[in-house]
C-alpha positions in Angstrom: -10.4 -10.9 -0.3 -10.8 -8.1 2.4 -13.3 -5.3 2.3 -10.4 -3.5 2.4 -9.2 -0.8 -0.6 -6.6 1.5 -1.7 -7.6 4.3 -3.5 -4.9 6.4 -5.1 -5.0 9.8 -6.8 -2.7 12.6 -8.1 -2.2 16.4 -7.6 0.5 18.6 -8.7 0.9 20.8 -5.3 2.5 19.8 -2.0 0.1 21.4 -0.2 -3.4 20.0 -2.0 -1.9 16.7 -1.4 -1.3 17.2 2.2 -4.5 18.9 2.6 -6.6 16.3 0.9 -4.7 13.2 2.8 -5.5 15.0 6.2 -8.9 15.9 5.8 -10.1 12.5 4.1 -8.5 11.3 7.6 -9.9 13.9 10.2 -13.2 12.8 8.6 -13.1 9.6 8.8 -13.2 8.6 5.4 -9.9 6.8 5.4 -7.6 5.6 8.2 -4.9 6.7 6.4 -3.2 8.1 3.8 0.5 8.4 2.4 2.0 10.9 0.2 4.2 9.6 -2.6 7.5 11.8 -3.1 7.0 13.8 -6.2 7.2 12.5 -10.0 7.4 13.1 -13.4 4.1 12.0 -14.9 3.8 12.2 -18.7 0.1 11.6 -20.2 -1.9 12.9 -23.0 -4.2 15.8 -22.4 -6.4 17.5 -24.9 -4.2 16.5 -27.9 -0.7 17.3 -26.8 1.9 15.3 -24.3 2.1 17.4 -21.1 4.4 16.4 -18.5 3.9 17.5 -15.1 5.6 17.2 -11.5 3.2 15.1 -9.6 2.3 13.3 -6.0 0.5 10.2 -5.2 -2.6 10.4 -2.6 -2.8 6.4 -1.1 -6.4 6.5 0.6 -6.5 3.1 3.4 -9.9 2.4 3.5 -12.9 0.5 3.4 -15.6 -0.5 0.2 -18.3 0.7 2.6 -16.2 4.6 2.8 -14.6 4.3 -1.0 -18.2 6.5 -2.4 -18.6 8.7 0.3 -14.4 9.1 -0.5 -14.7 9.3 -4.1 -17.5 12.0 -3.7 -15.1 14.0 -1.1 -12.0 14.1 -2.9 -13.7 15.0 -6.3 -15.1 18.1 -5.0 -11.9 19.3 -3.3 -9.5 18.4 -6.2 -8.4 20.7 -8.4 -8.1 18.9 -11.7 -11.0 18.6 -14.8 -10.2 15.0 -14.7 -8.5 13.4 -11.6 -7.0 10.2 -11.7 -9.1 7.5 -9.1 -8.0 4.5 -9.5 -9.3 1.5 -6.6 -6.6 -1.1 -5.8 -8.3 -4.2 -4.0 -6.3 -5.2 -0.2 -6.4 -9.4 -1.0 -4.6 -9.8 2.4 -3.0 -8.3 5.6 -2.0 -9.0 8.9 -5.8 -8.9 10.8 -4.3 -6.3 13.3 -3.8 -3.9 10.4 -7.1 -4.2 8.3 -9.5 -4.6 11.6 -7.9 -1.0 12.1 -8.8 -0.2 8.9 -12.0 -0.6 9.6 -12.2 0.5 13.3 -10.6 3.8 12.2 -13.2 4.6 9.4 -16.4 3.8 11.1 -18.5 6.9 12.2 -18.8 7.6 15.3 
């Protein structure tokens, strides 16, 4: 095990993803993040099946940043109910995860 994470949620603008990948970077909060090409997702929501053209958010970070993360991307996202959803890194080249870390420590 690392004390490294992936944190991953959805948004169903472009732009909202884009914005919410680079400013989770500028500050800090993660050392990076990718941007999923858009999907279909199809999920219930208040009774009915909606479907819905969606992109993935992948947050690099660390388990010290993933609250202070959480916290930031749940004020700035535009659904009731976002999906976060916290993927454990079990392993990596050490180059890659100590930048990980180096990249999300305050300066």
């Amino acid at each position: 095990m690392t004390d490294i994470v992936i944190a991953q949620t959805t948004v169903d603008d472009e732009d909202q993803a884009m914005a919410l990948a680079r400013g989770a970077v500028e500050s800090k909060l993660a050392a990076g993040a990718h941007i999923d090409a858009p999907f279909t997702a199809v999920y219930w929501w208040k009774s009915e099946i909606e479907t819905a053209r969606e992109w993935r958010i992948s947050y690099m970070t660390t388990v010290a940043r993933l609250p202070e993360l959480e916290a930031w991307v749940s004020e700035r996202h535009s659904y009731e109910v976002p999906q976060w959803v916290t993927l454990p890194v079990t392993g990596g080249s050490g180059a890659y995860l100590s930048w990980v870390v180096e990249e999300t420590t305050k300066l």
